[in-house]
C-alpha positions as CSV (number, residue, x, y, z in Angstrom):
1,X,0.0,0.0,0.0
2,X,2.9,2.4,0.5
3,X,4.4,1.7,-2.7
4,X,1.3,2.6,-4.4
5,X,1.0,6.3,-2.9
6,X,4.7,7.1,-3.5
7,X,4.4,6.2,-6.9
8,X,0.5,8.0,-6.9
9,X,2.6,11.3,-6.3
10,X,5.8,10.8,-8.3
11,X,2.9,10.2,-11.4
12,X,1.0,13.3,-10.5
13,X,3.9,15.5,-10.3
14,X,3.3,17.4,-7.0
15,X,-0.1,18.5,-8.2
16,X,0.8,20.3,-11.0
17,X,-0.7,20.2,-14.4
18,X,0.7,18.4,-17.8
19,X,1.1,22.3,-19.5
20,X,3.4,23.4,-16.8
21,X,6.1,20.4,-17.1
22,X,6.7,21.7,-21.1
23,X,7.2,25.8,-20.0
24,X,9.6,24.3,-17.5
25,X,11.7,22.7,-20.1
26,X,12.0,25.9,-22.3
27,X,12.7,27.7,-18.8
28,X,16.1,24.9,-18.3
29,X,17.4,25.6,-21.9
30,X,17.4,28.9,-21.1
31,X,20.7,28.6,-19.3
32,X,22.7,26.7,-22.5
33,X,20.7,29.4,-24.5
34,X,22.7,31.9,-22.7
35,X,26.1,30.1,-22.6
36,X,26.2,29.9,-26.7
37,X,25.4,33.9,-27.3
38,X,28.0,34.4,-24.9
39,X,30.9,31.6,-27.0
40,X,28.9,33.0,-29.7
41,X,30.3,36.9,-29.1
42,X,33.8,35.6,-27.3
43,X,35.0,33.4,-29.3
44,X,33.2,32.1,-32.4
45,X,32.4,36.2,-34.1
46,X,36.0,37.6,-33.2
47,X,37.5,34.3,-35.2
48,X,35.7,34.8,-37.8
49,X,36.7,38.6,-38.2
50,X,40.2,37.5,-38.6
51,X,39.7,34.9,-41.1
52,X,38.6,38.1,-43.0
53,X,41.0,40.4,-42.6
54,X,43.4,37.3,-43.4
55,X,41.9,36.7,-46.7
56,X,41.6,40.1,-47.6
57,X,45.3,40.2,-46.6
58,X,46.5,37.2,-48.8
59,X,44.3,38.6,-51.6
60,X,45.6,41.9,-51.8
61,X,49.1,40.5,-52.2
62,X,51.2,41.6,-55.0
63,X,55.0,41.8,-56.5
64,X,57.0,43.6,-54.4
65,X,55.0,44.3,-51.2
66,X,57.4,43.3,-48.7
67,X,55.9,40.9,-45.6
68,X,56.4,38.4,-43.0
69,X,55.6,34.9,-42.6
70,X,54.2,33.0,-40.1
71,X,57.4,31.4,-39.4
72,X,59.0,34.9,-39.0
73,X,60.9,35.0,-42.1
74,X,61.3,38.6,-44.0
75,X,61.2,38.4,-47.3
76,X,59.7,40.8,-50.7
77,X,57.6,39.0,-52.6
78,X,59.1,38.7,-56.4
79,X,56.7,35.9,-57.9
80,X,52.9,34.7,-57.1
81,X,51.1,31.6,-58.3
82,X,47.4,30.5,-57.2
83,X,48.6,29.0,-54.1
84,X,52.8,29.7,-53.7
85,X,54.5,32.8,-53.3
86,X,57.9,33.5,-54.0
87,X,60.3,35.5,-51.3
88,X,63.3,37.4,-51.6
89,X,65.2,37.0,-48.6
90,X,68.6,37.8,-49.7
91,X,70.2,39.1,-52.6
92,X,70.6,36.0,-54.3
93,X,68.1,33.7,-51.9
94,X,64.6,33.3,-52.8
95,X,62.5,31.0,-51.4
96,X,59.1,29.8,-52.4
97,X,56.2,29.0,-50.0
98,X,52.3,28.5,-49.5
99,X,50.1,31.7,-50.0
100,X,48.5,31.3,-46.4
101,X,51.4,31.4,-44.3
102,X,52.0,35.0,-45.5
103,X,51.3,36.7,-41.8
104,X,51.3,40.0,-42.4
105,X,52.7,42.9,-44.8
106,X,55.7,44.9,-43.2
107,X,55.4,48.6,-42.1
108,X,57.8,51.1,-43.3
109,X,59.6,51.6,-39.7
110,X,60.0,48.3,-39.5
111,X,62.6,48.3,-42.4
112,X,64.8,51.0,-40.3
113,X,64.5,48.5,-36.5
114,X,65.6,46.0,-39.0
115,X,68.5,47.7,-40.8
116,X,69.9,49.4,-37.5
């Protein structure tokens, strides 16, 4: 007899109605709701942003810009294909490597720090 009332108010549900128990699950994904706007603004939209800007980047390459690799390697570019790019590093070095690891373009002070 006591196994039938406990499971009498487990089925009923504390005396609440059927409508309630589905606005209480929208109410607990509120919480993960939350949590992916936040990943969303943090870390997902700021990535992003920076692919971008480094697509632009590697699209606006052309002969002679001078840049930096990933790798940290100064070089000016002297020949482009679709996916290579050819580097200057010295006056009779040149070295050829992938499009994407171009990192950035050099600024004009940099080439005095460098020189001096």
């Amino acid at each position: 007899m006591l196994m039938e009332s406990i499971a009498w108010a487990q089925e009923t549900g504390g005396g609440g109605s059927p409508a309630s128990g589905g606005a209480g699950g929208i109410l607990s994904l509120i919480p993960f709701l939350l949590i992916f706007i936040i990943f969303y603004f943090l870390l997902i939209r700021p990535q992003q942003k920076k692919q971008k800007q480094q697509q632009s980047l590697l699209d606006a390459l052309k002969k002679g810009d001078k840049v930096i690799t990933t790798s940290g390697i100064w070089g000016t570019i002297t020949n482009m294909g679709k996916e290579t790019v050819t580097l200057q590093v010295a006056d009779n070095t040149k070295i050829k490597m992938q499009r994407e690891n171009i990192a950035r373009i050099r600024a004009e002070d940099e080439d005095k720090e460098k020189e001096s």
